[in-house]
C-alpha positions in Angstrom: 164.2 160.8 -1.0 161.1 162.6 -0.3 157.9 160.8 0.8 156.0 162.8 -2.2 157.4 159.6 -4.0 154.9 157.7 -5.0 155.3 154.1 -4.1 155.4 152.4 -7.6 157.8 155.2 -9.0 160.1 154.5 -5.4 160.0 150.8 -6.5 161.3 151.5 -10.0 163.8 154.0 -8.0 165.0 151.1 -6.2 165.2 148.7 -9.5 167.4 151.2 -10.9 169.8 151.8 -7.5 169.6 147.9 -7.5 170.4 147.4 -11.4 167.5 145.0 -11.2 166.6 145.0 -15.0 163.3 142.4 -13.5 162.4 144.4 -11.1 162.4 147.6 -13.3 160.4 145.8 -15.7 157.7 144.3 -13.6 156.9 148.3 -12.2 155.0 148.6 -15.6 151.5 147.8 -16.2 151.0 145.7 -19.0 150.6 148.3 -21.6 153.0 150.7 -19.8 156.0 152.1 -21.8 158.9 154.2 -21.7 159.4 157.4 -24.0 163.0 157.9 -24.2 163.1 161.2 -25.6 160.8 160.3 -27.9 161.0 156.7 -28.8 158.6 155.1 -27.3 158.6 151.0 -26.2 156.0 149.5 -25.0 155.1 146.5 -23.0 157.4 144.4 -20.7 159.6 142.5 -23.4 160.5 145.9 -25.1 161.0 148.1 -22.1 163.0 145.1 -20.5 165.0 144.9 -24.0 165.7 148.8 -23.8 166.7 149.2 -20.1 168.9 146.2 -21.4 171.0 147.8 -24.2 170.4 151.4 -22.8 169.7 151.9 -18.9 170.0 149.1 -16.1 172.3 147.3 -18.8 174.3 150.3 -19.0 175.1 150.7 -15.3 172.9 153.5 -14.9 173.1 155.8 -12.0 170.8 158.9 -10.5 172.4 161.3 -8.0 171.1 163.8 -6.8 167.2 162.9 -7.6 165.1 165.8 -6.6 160.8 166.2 -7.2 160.9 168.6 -9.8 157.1 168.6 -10.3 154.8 166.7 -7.6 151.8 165.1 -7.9 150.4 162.5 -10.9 152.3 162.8 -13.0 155.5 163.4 -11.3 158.5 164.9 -12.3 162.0 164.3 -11.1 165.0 165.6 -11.6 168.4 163.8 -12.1 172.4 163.5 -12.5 172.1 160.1 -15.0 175.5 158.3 -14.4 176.9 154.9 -15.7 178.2 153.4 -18.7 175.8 155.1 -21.1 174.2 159.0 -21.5 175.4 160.9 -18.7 173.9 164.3 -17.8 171.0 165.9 -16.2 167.7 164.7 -17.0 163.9 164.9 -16.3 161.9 161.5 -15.6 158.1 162.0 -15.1 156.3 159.2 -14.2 152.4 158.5 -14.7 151.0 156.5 -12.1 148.1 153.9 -12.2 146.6 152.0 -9.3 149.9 150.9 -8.0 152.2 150.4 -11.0 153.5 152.7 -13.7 152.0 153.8 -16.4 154.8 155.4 -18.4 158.2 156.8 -17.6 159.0 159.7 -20.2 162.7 161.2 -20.3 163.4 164.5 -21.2 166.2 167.2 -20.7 
């Protein structure tokens, strides 16, 4: 992966290769959420309890991640494998200080 990664959104990257639902979890700021094409959950109990039943529970792979938009936010582009959706999808991440903001999902 590039080094226009920024280093919060490589340590979720890494959560997710690892299927470490914790580490995932703790890349959040306290308020930070996930918008899973367009539900939204918020917090570290309800973005652990989603990546449970929907993503790092699932298996979930990326192949083929690419920097579809640099900068803050960031945009990347991915295969999504595992044992739940599978397909091509956009994740852009918002960065702040050194811990994510938000992680939206989109086609």
């Amino acid at each position: 992966m590039s080094n226009d990664i920024p280093t919060a959104v490589q340590r979720a990257l890494d959560a997710i290769d690892q299927l470490d639902a914790d580490a995932f979890a703790a890349a959040f700021t306290a308020d930070g959420y996930v918008d899973d094409w367009g539900r939204k959950f918020q917090g570290p109990d309800r973005i652990r309890s989603w990546s449970d039943a929907e993503f790092i529970g699932k298996s979930v792979t990326f192949a083929g991640t690419t920097v579809a938009t640099p900068g803050n936010p960031i945009t990347l582009h991915t295969q999504v494998g595992g044992d739940g959706f599978n397909g091509p999808s956009h994740f852009t991440f918002d960065v702040q200080d050194d811990q994510l903001a938000s992680m939206t999902i989109t086609a």
